[in-house]
Structure formats: structure tokens, C-alpha cells
N, C-alpha and C positions, 0 to 999 in steps of 0.2 A: 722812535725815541730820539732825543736830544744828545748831545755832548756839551761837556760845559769844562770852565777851569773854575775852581774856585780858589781865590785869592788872600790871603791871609791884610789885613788893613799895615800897621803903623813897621815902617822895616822892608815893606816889600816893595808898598807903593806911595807913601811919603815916610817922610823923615822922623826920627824920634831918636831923642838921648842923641841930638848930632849940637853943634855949637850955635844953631840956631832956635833950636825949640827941644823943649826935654821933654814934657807930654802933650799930647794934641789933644787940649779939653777944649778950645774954643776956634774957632774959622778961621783966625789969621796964626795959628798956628799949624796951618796945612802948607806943606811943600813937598808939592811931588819928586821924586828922585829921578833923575835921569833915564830917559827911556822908557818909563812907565807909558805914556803913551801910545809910543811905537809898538811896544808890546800889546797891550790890547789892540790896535786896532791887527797886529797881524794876526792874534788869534780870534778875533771877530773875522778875518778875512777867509782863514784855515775853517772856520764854519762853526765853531764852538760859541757858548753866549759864555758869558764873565759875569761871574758874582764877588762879591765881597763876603766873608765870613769872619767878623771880627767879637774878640771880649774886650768888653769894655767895662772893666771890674768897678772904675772911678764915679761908674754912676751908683752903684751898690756903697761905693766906701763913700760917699758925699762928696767927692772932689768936682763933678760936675753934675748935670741934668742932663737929663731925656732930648729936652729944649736946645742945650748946647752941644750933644751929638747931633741932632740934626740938623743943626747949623752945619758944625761938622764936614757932614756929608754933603749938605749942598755944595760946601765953597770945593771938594773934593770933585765931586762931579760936575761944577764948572769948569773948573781949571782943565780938566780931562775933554769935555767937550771943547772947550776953545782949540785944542790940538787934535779934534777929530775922534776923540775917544769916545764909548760909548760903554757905561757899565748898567749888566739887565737888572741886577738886584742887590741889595744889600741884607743882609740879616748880622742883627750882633746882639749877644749875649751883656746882659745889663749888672746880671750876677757878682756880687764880689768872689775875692776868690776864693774857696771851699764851705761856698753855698750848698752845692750837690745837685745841681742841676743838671740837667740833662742838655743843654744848650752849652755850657763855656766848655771851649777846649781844653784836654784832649779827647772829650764827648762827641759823637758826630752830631747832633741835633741838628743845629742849624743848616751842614749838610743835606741830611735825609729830607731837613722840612724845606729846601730850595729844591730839592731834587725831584721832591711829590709835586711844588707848588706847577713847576715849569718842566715836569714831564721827563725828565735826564736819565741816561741809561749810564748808574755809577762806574760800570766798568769800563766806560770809555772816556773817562774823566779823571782830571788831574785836581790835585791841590796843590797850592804852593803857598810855603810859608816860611819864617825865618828862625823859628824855633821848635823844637818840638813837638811840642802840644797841640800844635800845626800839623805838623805830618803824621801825627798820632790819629788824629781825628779823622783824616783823608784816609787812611789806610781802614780804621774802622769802619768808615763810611763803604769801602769798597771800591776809593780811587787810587787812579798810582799818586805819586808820590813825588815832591822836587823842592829838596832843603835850599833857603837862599842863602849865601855864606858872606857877610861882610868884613871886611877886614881886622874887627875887632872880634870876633868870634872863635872861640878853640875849640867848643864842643862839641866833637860827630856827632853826626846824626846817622847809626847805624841804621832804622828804618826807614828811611827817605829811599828809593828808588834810583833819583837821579839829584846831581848837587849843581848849583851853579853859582853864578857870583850875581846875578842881578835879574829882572825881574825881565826884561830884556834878552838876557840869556836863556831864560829858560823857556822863555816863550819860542827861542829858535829850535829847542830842542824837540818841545811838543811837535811842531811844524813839521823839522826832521823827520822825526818817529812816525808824522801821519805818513810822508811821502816815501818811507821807507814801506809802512803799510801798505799801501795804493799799489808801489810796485810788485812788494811779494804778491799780492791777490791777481795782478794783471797778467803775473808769470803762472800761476799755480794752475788760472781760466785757461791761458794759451797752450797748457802741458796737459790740460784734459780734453781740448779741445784737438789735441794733435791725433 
């Protein structure tokens, strides 16, 4: 079985409500944030695949199309590729919000339905997101957990697991945690083996 991070979209890995773009309904509205790349490729490198898990309520409330998320995402996953990035999947919730559906966060749906598609063993998988409903959903799902905090933010996030400040950060934490893992196991084999 697989390991994966799943990624929360607009906050984590580009910009939104920042003084360049307020919602990202159309392609030249994407701007990655700092380090988003580096971050994925180090957890593509740690061996985990990278999903995206986003709601996107503006296609349910009329603010955009189906058409214009996928716009969207291409110009997202070029811009990511041009720096080496590589994301395996996307899945998002089209729902406005309290439709009741079992996809928009802080439902796992979208979760469980990457998780089936691409084989993932949830308890060894993270989410990361910048708001609740985010880490609500990972936690349901049966992933740990890692609230992003930007400097406009005051509301803990008691459930989250681990906190960081950028998408960057928390990808060294994942990496941390695996190499901390590796060791415990390499010591635990060498203490049975004595």
C-alpha cells in the first residue's frame, strides 16, 4: 500500500484573499506561494504521491464553471511543473456550501475516494490544510493531521496534530517524522537482533 499527503488547494498552495487575487475562479488568478514547490518535490522525494483535496462551493453558487476550475488547475499544475513539481491527483468538491454532501469538507469523501482510487494506506498519510474543515476531514479520513497558520489567522486548531507556518514547513516535518520512523525501526531490528 501507498502513502500519500493530501493537500488542501487555495491558502496552502496558492494565494487567496492576499492583495493580488481574492478568489481563484479563473487561471490567471493562480499564484503559488512560496515554497510550494519545494515542498512537493521533497515529499515526492520522502516517497509519498501528493493529491490536491479542494471545495469549490463557487461552482454550485454560479461564481464560476466546471470549465473554469479546470482551467484552474491546469495553469496550477503548470506553474508546479515548470519548478519540478509533480501533483498525482486532484479531486474537488463542486457543492455549494451545505448542500450535504459527502465530498465537501469537513467530510472525508474526496479523501477515501483518492485513497481507493490510488491504493493509500490512510494511516500513513497526512493532510494539510489551512482551516479546519481541512484537518477535520483528514482526521476523519484516518490521516494525521498539520494546520497551516498564516499570519492573519487566530483560530487554533485543537485537532490538527502538527501546526506550521507554510506548506514548506510542514512538508519538513512529514520528512522529520518519516526519518525519525526509519530510525526507531532500525534500532528496535538491531535490539532483537542482539
Amino acid at each position: 500500500m501507498r502513502k500519500a499527503v493530501f493537500l488542501d488547494r487555495d491558502g496552502v498552495i496558492n494565494e487567496v484573499r492576499s492583495p493580488r487575487v481574492h478568489y481563484v475562479n479563473n487561471a490567471d488568478d493562480v499564484f503559488l506561494l512560496p515554497g510550494v514547490a519545494q515542498a512537493v518535490q521533497a515529499l515526492k522525494e520522502a516517497g509519498y504521491m501528493v493529491f490536491i483535496v479542494t471545495n469549490q462551493g463557487g461552482i454550485g453558487l454560479g461564481y464560476m464553471t466546471t470549465a473554469q476550475l479546470h482551467a484552474v488547475h491546469r495553469q496550477l499544475l503548470l506553474l508546479l511543473e515548470k519548478d519540478g513539481a509533480v501533483i498525482d491527483d486532484i479531486a474537488y468538491c463542486p457543492h455549494r456550501p451545505g448542500a450535504g454532501c459527502l465530498c465537501r469538507k469537513p467530510e472525508p469523501g474526496m479523501i477515501l475516494d483518492l485513497a481507493q482510487k490510488h491504493r493509500v494506506h490512510l494511516p500513513q498519510c497526512y493532510t494539510i490544510g489551512d482551516r479546519a474543515p481541512d484537518t477535520a476531514a483528514g482526521r476523519l479520513a484516518g490521516t494525521r493531521t498539520i494546520r497551516i497558520f498564516s499570519g492573519e489567522q487566530t483560530d487554533p486548531d485543537t485537532n490538527a496534530d502538527l501546526t506550521a507556518g507554510s506548506l514548506l514547513e510542514a512538508a519538513l516535518l512529514i520528512v522529520q517524522e518519516q526519518l525519525q520512523e526509519q530510525e526507531r525501526q532500525a534500532q528496535d531490528s538491531s535490539s532483537s537482533n542482539s
